[in-house]
N, C-alpha and C positions, 0 to 999 in steps of 0.2 A: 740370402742369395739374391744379386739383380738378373735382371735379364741382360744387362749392357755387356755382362761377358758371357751368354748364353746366344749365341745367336744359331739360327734355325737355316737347313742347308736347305737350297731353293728346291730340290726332289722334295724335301718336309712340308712345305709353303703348301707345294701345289699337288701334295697327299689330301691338301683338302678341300679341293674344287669340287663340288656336286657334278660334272660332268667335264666330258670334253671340249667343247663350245668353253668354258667357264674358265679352264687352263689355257687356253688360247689367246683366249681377252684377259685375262689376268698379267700371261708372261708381258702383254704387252705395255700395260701398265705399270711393272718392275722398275723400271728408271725414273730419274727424279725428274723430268720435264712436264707434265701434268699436273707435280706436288708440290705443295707452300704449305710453309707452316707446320712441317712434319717431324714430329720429335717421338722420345718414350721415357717413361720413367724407370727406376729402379723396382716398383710394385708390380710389373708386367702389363701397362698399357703403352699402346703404341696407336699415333692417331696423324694425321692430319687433311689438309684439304685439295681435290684431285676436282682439277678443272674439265668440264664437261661440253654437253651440247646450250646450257642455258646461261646466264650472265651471270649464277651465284654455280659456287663452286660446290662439291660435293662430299658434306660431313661423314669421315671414316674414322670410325675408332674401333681397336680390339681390345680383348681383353685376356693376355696371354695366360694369365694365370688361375684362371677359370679351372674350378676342381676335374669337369668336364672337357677339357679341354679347350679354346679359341671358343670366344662369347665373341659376336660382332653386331655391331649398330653402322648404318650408313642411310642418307638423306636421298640416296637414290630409290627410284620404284621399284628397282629389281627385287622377283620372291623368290631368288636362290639365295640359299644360305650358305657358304661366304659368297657373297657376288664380287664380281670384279674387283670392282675398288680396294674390297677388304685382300681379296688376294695379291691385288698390285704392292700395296702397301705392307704388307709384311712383306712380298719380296722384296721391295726396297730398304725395309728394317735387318733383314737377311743377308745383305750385301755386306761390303767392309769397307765402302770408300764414305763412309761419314755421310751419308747424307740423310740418316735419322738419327740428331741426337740427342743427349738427354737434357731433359727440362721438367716444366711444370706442365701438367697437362690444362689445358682451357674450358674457360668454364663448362659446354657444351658437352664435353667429353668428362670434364670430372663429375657433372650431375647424373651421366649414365654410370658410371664404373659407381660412383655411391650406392644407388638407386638399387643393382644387382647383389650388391655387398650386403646392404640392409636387408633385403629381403631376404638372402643366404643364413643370414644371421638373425633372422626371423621363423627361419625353419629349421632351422638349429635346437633355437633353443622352445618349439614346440615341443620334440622331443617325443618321447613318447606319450602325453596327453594328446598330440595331435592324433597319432596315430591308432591310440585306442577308441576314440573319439569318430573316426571314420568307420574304425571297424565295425559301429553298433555293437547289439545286445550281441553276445557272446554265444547265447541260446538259440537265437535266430539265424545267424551264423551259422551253429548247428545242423540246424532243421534245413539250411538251404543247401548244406552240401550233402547231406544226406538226398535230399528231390535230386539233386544233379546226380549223384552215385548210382541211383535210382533209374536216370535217365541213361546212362550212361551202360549200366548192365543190360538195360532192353536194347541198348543198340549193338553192344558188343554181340548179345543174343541173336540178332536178327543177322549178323552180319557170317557170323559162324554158320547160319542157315544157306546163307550166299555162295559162302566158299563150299559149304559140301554140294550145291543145287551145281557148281561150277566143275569142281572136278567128275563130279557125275554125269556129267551132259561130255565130258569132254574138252579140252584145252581148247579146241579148232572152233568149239563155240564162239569162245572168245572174240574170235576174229571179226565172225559173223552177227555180232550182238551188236557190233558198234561202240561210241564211246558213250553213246545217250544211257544205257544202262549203269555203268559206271558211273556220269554226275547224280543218275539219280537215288544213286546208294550212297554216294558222299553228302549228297543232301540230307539223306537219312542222318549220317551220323552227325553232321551238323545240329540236326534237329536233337542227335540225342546230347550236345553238350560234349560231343569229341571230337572236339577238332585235329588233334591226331591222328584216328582215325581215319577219317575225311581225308586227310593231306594222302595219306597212304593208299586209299583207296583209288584218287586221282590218279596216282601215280602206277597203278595198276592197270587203268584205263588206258595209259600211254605206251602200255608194252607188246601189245596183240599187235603186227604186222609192222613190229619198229627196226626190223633186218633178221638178219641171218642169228638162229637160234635164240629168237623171243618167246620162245615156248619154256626151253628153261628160265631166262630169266623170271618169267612169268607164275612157273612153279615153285623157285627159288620166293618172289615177294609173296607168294602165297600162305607160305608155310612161315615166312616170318610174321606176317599177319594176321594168323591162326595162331602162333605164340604167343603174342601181344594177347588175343581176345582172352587166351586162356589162361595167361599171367594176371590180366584181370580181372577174369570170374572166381581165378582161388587166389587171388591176392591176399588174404588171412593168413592164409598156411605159407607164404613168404616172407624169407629174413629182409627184415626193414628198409635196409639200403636197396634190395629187389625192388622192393615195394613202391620205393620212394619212384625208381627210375620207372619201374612200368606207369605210375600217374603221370608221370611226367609225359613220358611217350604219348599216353592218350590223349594231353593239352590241359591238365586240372595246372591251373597256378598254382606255383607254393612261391616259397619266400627266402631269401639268403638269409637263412640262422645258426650257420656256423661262426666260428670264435673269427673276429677279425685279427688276419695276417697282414703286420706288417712286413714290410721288402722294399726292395730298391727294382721296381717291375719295368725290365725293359719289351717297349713296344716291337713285335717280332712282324706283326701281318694288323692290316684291315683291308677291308674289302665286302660290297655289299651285293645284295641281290634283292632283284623285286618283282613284285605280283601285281596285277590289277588293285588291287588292295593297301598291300606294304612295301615298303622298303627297310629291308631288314641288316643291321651292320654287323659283321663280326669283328673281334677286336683282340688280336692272340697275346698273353703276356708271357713273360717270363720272368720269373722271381732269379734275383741273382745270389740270395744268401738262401734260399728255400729250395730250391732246384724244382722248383714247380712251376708248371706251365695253367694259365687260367682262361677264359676266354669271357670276355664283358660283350652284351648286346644290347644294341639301343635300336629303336623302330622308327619309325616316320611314316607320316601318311604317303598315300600316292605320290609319287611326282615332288616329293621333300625330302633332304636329307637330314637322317637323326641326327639330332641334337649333339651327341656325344662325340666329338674327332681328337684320334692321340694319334698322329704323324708317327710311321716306321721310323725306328732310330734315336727316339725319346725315351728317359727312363724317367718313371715316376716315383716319388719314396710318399706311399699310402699305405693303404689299409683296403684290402679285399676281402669279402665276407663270401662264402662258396653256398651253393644250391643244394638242397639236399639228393640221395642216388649215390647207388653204387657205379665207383668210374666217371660221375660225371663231373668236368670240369668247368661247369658255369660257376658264375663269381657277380660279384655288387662291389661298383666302387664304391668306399667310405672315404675317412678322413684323408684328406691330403697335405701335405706336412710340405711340401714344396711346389713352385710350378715346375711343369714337365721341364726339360732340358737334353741337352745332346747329350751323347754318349761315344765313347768308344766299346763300349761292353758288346762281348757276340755272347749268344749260346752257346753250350756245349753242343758238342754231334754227337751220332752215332754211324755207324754204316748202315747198308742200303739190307746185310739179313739180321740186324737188330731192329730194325726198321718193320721189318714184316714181322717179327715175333714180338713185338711190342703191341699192334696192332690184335696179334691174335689172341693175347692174352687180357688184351681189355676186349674182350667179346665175352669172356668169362663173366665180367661185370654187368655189360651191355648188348645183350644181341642182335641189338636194333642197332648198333654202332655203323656209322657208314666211314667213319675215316678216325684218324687218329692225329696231335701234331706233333709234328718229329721234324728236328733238324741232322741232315744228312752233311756227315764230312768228307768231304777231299772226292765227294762226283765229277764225272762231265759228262756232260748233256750229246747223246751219241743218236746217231738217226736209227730206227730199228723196222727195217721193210716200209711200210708205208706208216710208220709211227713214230715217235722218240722215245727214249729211257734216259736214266741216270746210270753210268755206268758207273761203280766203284774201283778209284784208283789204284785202291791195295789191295783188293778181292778179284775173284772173277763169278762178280754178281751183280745185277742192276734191278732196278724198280721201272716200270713202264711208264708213259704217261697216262694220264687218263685222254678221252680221246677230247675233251673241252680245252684240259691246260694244252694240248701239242695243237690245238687251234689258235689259239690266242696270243696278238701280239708280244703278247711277254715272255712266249718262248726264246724268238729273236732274240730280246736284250739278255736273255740267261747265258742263250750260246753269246752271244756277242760279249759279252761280261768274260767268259769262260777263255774264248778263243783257242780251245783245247786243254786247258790247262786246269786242273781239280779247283772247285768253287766249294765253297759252305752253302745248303741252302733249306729256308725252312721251309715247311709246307705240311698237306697233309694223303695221307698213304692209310689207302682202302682199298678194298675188294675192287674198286674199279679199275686201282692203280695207285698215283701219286700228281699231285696238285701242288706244283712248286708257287710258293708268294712272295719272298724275298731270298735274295741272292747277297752273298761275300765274296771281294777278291780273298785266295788265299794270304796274302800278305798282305796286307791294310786297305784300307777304304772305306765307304759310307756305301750301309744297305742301299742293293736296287732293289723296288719293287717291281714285282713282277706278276700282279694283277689289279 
């Protein structure tokens, strides 16, 4: 398979700008007047040189066919990853008026695309000695997750003291206690080794005085994190797959050791979020011979985007390896048997009350579940008092927005995509509501994103 009949639609390109600033100066870059020299091969590199502020011009090469998706190298100082140049240049590889075509790639650019290959195929064939080999003594191993389990039940412990010191005093305490009490519990459980924990407990601190009936929600996250504690103080007496997801809940790493599935996985959503700390990517698939939906995550430091981008609209034919848990659909990309490429393939739908009963029945698996992904057939996007919904074209039922997605520019391009008319859309539907991220016209077209 080349890339020369695979070309990448300019929304795909600039799916993978690290920011807004970044798609700006990119589109700008798109046309051939900056680039000399600019070709690609049939192996999935595409490269050439884009004239700047200084008298040498600036070395850009990608590397399409990266298991991870877009590898790029460029001689500019920039420390976003794709910066300009690399985004300019695929969108001018993305075009169709020839003005990237195929050749041999030059020596500069075929020492990088080697150099990454080697070393691919270096960690290949470590194999598992590598990994055994990191792991240490086996014993040791042992002994340390036993101290962290260790560490881990005394917080769970201490934290179960919290919540009975909480409801005993009173919910209105809450209010009155500040947020200082709350980081200083999450510290706590930091210290015990549950970062789980911590996140949840943060997020408890943020609910005392955050509008009109923060009391329930406040008793609502209470009670699911008095489950949690207690799912992991008898986690013995739980069937495995419990077990699996409450560790998980709590922040203990495990590892994808389920059997690798392969599939033809078309890219449904990506879209990231970040902390003082990380920036975290999600990455929704969909298997088109497996009818399964998976989700890939990759991290980044502060202020960096992960390493991993697969453009909405791409299908992939790999190998995903799933996370262990009941209901949950994390996954490990493995082997890659092609590079990504376009697609016409959508998902399957559902309506907007399979949508909610889907959701309520992975709560069975996961109680700690905040959303589900589901793609919704034949919606449109209807105003609802001071909010939006999807209203179902062949039902008289809708799904609400959550109040984030009915913020966010991407409602616009949903209704605008729609213009009254039933759209395909996928996303994801929870208790708080529904979180639309990519959109279909009914009768043909190429996914919008819509976060």
């Amino acid at each position: 398979m080349t890339q020369q009949g695979a070309r990448w639609s300019a929304e795909q390109v600039l799916a993978l700008a690290p920011d807004a600033a970044s798609r700006k100066a990119g589109s700008k870059l798109g046309a051939a007047g900056p680039w000399s020299e600019a070709g690609s091969s049939g192996e999935g590199t595409v490269w050439g040189l884009c004239k700047g502020s200084g008298s040498k011009p600036y070395q850009t090469v990608v590397d399409i066919a990266d298991a991870a998706g877009p590898a790029y190298k460029c001689s500019c100082p920039s420390r976003k990853f794709p910066c300009k140049h690399a985004l300019g240049l695929l969108l001018l590889w993305a075009g169709e008026d020839g003005a990237v075509g195929a050749g041999a790639p030059p020596d500069w650019a075929e020492q990088w695309i080697e150099g990454r290959r080697q070393r691919a195929q270096e960690k290949r064939s470590a194999g598992p000695s590598g990994s055994s080999s990191a792991a240490g003594d086996p014993e040791a191993a042992r002994r340390r997750a036993e101290r962290r389990a260790e560490r881990v039940t005394a917080g769970a412990t201490e934290l179960e003291q919290r919540l009975a010191d909480l409801l005993r005093g009173g919910l209105a305490s809450a209010e009155q206690a500040g947020y200082g009490l709350w980081e200083e519990t999450a510290a706590r459980m930091v210290d015990a080794q549950a970062p789980g924990l911590a996140s949840r407990v943060r997020e408890l601190g943020s609910l005392p005085a955050s509008g009109p009936g923060w009391p329930v929600r406040l008793l609502e996250e209470c009670a699911l994190l008095h489950l949690l504690d207690q799912g992991w103080l008898g986690r013995e007496r739980l069937p495995e797959g419990l077990a699996a997801t409450v560790r998980s809940r709590i922040g203990l790493p495990g590892s994808a050791d389920g059997p690798p599935l392969r599939d033809r996985w078309l890219v449904l959503a990506q879209y990231d979020t970040a902390d003082a700390r990380l920036t975290t990517r999600r990455i929704w698939l969909h298997g088109a011979d497996s009818d399964r939906t998976a989700l890939l995550l990759s991290y980044g430091a502060a202020g960096r985007s992960p390493e991993l981008a697969l453009p909405v609209g791409l299908t992939l034919d790999a190998e995903l390896s799933a996370y262990p848990g009941a209901g949950q659909l994390r996954a490990a990309l493995g082997e890659q048997f092609a590079p990504p490429a376009p697609t016409a393939q959508r998902p399957p739908g559902m309506t907007t009350t399979q949508a909610a009963a889907r959701y309520g029945t992975a709560l069975r698996d996961d109680p700690w579940l905040d959303s589900v992904p589901v793609t919704l057939d034949r919606v449109v996007p209807a105003p609802d008092g001071t909010s939006w919904q999807l209203a179902d074209a062949d039902e008289d039922t809708a799904l609400p927005l959550t109040p984030t997605a009915a913020a966010r520019p991407g409602l616009w391009r949903l209704v605008a995509l729609s213009g009254g008319a039933p759209v395909k859309v996928f996303g994801e539907c929870g208790h708080r509501g529904f979180t639309p991220l990519t959109a279909w016209p009914e009768d043909s077209g190429e996914p919008v994103r819509l976060c």
